[in-house]
C-alpha positions as CSV (number, residue, x, y, z in Angstrom):
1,X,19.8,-35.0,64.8
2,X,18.9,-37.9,61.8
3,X,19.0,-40.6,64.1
4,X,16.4,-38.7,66.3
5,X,14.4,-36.9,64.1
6,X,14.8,-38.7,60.6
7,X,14.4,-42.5,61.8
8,X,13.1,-43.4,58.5
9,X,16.4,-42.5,56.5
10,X,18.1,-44.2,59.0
11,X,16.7,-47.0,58.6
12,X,16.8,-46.8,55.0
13,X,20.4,-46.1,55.3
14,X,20.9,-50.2,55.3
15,X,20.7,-50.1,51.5
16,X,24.3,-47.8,51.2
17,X,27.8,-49.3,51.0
18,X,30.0,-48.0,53.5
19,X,32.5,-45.3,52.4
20,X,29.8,-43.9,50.4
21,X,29.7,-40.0,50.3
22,X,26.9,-38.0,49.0
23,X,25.9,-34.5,47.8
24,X,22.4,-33.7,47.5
25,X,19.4,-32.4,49.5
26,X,17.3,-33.5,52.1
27,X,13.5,-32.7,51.4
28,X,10.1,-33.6,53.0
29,X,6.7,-34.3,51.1
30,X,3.0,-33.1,52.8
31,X,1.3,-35.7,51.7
32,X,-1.9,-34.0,52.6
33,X,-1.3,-30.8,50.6
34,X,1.0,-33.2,47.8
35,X,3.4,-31.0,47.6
36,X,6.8,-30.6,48.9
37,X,7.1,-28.6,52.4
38,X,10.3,-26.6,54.2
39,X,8.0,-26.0,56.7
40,X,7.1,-29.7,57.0
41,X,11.0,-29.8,57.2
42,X,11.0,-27.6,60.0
43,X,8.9,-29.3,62.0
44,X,10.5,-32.7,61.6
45,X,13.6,-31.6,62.5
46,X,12.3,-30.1,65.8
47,X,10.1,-33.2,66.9
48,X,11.6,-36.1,69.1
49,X,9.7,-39.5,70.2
50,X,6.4,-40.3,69.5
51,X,6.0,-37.3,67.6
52,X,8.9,-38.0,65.2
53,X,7.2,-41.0,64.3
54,X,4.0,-39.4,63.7
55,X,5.4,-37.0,61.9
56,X,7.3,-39.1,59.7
57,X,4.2,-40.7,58.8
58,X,2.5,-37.8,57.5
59,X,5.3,-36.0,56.1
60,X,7.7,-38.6,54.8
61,X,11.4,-37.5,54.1
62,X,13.5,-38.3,50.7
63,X,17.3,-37.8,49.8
64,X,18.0,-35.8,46.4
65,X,21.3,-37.3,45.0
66,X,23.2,-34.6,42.7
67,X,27.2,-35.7,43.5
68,X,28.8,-38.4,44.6
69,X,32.2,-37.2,46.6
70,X,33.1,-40.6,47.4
71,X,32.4,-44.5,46.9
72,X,34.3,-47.2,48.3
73,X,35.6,-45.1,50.3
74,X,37.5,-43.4,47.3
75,X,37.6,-39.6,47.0
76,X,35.8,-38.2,43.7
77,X,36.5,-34.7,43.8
78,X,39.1,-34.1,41.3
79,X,37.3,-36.1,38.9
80,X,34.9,-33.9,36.7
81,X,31.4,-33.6,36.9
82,X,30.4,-36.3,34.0
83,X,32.5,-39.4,35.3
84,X,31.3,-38.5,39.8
85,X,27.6,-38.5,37.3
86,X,28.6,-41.9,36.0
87,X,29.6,-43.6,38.8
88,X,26.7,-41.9,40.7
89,X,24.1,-43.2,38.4
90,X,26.0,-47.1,38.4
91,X,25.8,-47.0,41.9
92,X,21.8,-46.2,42.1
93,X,21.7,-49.5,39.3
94,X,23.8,-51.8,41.1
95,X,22.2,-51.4,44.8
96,X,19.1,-51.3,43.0
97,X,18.8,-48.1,45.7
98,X,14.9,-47.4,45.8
99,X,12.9,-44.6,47.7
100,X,13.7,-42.2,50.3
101,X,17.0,-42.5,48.0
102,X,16.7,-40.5,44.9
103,X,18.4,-39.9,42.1
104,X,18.1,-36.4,40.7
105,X,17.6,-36.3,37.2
106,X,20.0,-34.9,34.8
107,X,20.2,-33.8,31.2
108,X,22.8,-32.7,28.9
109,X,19.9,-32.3,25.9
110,X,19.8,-28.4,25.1
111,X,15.4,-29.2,24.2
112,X,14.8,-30.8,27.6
113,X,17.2,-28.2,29.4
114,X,14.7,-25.4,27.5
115,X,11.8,-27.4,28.8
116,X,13.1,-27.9,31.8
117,X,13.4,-24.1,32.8
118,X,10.4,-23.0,30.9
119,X,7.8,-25.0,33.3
120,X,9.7,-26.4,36.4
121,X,7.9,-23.3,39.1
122,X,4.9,-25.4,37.9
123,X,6.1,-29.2,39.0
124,X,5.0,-30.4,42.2
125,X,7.7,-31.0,43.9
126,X,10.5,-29.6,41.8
127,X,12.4,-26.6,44.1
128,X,14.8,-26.0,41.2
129,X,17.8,-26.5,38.6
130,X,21.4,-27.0,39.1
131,X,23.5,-26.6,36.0
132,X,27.5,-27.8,36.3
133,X,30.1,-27.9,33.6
134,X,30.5,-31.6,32.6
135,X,34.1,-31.1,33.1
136,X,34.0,-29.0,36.2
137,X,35.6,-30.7,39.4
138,X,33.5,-30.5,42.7
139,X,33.9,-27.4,44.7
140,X,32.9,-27.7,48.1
141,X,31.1,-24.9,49.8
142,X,31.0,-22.9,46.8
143,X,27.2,-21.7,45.1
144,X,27.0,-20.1,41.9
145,X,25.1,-17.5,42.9
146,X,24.0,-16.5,46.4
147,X,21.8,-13.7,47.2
148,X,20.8,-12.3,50.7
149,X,18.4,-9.5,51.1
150,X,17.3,-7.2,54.1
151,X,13.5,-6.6,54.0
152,X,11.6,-3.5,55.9
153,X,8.4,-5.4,57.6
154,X,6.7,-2.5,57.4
155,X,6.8,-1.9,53.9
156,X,8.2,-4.8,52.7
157,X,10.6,-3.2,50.5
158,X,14.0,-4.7,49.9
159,X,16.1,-2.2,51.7
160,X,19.9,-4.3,51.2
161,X,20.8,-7.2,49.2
162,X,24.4,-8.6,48.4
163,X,24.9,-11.6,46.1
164,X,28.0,-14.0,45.7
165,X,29.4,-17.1,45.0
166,X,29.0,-18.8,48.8
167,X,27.0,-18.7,51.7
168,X,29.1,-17.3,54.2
169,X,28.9,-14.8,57.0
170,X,30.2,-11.9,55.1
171,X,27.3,-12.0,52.5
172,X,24.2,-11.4,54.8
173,X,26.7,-8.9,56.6
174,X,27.1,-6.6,53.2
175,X,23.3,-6.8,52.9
176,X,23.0,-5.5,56.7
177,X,25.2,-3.3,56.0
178,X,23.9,-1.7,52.3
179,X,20.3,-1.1,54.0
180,X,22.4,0.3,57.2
181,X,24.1,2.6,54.8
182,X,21.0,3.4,53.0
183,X,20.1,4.8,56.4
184,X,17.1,2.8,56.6
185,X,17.9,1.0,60.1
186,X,16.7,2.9,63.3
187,X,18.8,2.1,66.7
188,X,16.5,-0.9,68.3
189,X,14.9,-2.1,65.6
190,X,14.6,-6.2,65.4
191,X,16.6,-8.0,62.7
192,X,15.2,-11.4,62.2
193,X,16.3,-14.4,60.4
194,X,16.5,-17.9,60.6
195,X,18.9,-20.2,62.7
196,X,21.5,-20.3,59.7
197,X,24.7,-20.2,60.6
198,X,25.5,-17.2,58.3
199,X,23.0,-15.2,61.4
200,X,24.7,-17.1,63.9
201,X,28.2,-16.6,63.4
202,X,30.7,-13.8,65.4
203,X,31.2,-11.4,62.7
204,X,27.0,-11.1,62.1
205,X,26.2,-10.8,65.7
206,X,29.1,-8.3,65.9
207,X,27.6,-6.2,62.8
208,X,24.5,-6.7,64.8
209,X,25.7,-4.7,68.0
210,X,27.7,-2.3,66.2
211,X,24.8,-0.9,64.4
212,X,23.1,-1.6,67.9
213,X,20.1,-3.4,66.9
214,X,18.6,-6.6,68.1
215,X,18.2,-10.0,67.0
216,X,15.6,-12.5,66.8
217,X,15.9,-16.0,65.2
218,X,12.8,-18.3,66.2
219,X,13.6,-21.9,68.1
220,X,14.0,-24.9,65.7
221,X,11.0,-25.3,63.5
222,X,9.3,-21.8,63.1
223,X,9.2,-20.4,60.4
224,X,7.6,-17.2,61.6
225,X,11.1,-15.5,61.8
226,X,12.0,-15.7,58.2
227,X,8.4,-15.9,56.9
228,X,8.8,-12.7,54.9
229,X,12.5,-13.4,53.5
230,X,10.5,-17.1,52.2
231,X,7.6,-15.0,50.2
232,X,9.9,-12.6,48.6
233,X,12.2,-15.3,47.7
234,X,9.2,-17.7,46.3
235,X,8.3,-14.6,43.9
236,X,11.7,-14.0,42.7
237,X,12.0,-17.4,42.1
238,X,8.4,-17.3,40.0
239,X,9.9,-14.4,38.4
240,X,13.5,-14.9,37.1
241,X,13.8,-18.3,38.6
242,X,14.3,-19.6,35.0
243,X,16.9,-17.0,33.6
244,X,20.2,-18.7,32.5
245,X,22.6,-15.6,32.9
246,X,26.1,-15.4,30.6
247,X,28.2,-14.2,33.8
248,X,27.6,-13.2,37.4
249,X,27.4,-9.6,36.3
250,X,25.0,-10.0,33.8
251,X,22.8,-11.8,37.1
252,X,23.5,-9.2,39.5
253,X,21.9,-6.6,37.2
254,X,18.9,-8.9,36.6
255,X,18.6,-9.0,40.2
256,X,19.2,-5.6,41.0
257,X,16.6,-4.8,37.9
258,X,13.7,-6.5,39.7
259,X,14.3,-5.6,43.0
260,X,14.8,-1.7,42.3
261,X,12.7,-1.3,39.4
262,X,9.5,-4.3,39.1
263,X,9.6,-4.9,43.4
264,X,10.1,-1.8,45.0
265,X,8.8,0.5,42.6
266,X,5.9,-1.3,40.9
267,X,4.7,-4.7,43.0
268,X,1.5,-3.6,44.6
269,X,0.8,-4.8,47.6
270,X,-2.9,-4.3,49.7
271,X,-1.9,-2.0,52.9
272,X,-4.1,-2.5,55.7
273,X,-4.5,1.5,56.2
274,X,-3.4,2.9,52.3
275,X,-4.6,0.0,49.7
276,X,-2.7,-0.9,46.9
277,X,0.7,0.8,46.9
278,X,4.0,-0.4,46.3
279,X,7.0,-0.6,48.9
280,X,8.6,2.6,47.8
281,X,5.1,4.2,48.1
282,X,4.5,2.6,51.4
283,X,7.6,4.3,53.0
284,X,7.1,7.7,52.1
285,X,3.6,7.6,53.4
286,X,5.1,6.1,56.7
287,X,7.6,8.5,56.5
288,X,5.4,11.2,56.4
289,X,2.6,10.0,58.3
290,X,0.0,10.3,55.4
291,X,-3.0,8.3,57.4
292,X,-6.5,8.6,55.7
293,X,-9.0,11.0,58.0
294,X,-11.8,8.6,59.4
């Protein structure tokens, strides 16, 4: 999909050394809107041909650099996370590496750090902080902390969440299941989500029919499927986004705090029939069919 969709990084891939492996993310900048873009992403990785180019134009792409898992074709992942930092950062001086190739910046400063989680939400182009231990080895496929929610369209209230340490199958199945045993899911009803492969793997889909719903994830590049998960997610992150927690559980009950207490229960949100109520409101006047009289 790069060499089709991402030309430009493939063509800036000249400046790498072979046996080079990288961890990192890649992003896209809307140079009209100067800002950074998923849905910018989205639509670059769908396009082919002439509209990949014209695309690539208006939106161009850039590599984040956190890790380095291998140069020279030597394996860094027992090393800790200060010396793979090390050799990362010699690596970006020595090929003089220039843009899409970036290097993301780093810290060990406890005043930057502060000032660093205090006002990134309000850096253009910053999507947010990754703290590792200085002597912590690499773990592959492993996230601090990973949350997955299931949101009611109707009343956009957070119905089942589930957090944990990866972003496998099993974590969007315990949310599907909390808001299935909240009895909040009718026989029918549509569960969306994007093309992730979390939705798209056996034991999801098999939750899926067991609880006899259906599924809808939109073809490469819309956004319209997930476009609800995205907002909630963006206001979290405005939200507690900064928070450095002591332990996972000390997280999981700042997460369960906002979504039980400040998002369902107190986020007022304008209904197109009631006005401003909240989520929780919002479903018991659905539930009971509480329509204004004309």
């Amino acid at each position: 999909m790069v060499q089709d969709r991402f030309r430009d990084l493939v063509a800036a891939a000249e400046q790498l050394p072979d046996g080079l492996v990288l961890d990192g993310e890649l992003v896209v900048w809307d140079t009209a809107a100067g800002r950074l873009s998923f849905e910018a992403l989205q639509r670059r990785a769908a396009a082919r041909g002439r509209t990949a180019t014209a695309l690539a134009a208006k939106t161009p792409a850039f590599f984040i650099a956190f890790d380095a898992l291998q140069i020279d074709g030597i394996e860094l992942l027992a090393l800790p996370y200060a010396e793979r930092r090390r050799r990362l950062e010699v690596l970006f001086a020595a090929r003089q590496l220039t843009l899409p190739w970036t290097l993301c910046p780093m810290t060990t400063d406890p005043a930057t750090a502060r000032e660093w989680m205090e006002d990134w939400t309000d850096v253009s182009g910053v999507e947010g902080l990754v703290l590792k231990k200085l002597n912590q080895r690499y773990r592959p496929g492993s996230r601090d902390r990973a949350l997955a929610t299931v949101i009611d369209l109707a009343t956009r209230e957070v119905i089942g969440y589930a957090m944990a340490d990866h972003h496998r199958a099993e974590l969007v199945a315990d949310a599907l299941e909390m808001a299935a045993g909240r009895g909040a899911l009718k026989e029918g009803c549509i569960a969306h989500s994007d093309r992730g492969s979390e939705y798209t793997s056996h034991e999801y889909r098999t939750l899926i029919r067991e609880l006899k719903l259906r599924q809808s994830m939109g073809r490469t590049g819309s956004c319209y499927d997930n476009a609800a998960a995205e907002s909630f997610f963006g206001l979290l992150k405005a939200e507690i986004g900064t928070s450095v927690w002591e332990s996972h559980e000390a997280a999981r009950a700042d997460v369960f705090r906002f979504i039980e207490v400040e998002y369902n229960r107190t986020r007022l949100r304008k209904h197109p029939v009631y006005g401003y109520v909240t989520p929780l409101e919002t479903r018991a006047l659905t539930t009971h069919d509480l329509t204004p009289a004309a």
